[in-house]
N, C-alpha and C positions, 0 to 999 in steps of 0.2 A: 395462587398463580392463575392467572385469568387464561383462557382460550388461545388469544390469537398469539401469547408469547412461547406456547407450548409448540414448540414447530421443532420440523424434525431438519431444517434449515439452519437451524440453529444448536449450535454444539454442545451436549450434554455434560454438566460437569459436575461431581457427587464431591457436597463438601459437607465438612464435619462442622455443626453448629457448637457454643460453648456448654451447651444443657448433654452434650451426649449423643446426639442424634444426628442421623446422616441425612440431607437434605439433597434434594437435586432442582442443581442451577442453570438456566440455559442462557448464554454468552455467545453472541455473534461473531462468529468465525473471521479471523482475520483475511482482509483481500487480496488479491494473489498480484506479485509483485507486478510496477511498471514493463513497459514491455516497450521497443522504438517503435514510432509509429511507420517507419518505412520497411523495415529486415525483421521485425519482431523479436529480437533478440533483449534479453533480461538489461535491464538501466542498470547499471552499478549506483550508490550513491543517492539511490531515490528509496524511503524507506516504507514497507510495504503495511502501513498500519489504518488504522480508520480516524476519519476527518477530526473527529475530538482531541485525538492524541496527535495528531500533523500540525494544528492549530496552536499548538503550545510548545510546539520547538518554534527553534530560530529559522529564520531567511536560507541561512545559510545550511544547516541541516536537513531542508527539505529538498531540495534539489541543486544541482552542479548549476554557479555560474556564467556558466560560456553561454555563446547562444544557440538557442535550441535546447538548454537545459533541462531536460526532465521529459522530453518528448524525443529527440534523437540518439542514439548512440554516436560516441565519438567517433565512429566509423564512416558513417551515413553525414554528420556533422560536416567532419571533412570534406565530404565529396560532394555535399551538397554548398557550399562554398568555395570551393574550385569552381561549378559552376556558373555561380555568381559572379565571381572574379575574371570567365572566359567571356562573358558578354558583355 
């Protein structure tokens, strides 16, 4: 295990090799979910994984197609197209 993978950034995880022996793996912590960019409130629908594993779903699995998908809540969505529509 080289130096700079040994971080304590990185989450500790003790796994059993097939020889018998416990090893310890370090695994990068998964990222903490979406969040709106206006209220901060948690994205439903947006899923909270890292870029390798997001790459290999669908379109459609990564974020809601409305628009503002994946950056507003449907709350903020709303109201922020109301005032679109007032001007």
């Amino acid at each position: 295990m080289q130096g700079r993978q040994k971080s304590r950034s990185s989450r500790r995880v003790f796994k059993k090799t097939p020889g018998g022996k416990t090893v310890l793996h370090f695994i990068r912590r998964k990222p903490k979910k979406a969040k709106c960019g206006k209220c901060g409130a948690v994205l439903p629908g947006v899923p909270a994984q890292r870029r390798f594993r997001i790459k290999k779903m669908s379109k459609t699995q990564k974020r809601p197609s409305r628009p503002y998908g994946g950056v507003l809540c449907s709350k903020c969505t709303r109201e922020k197209l109301r005032q679109q529509v007032r001007q």
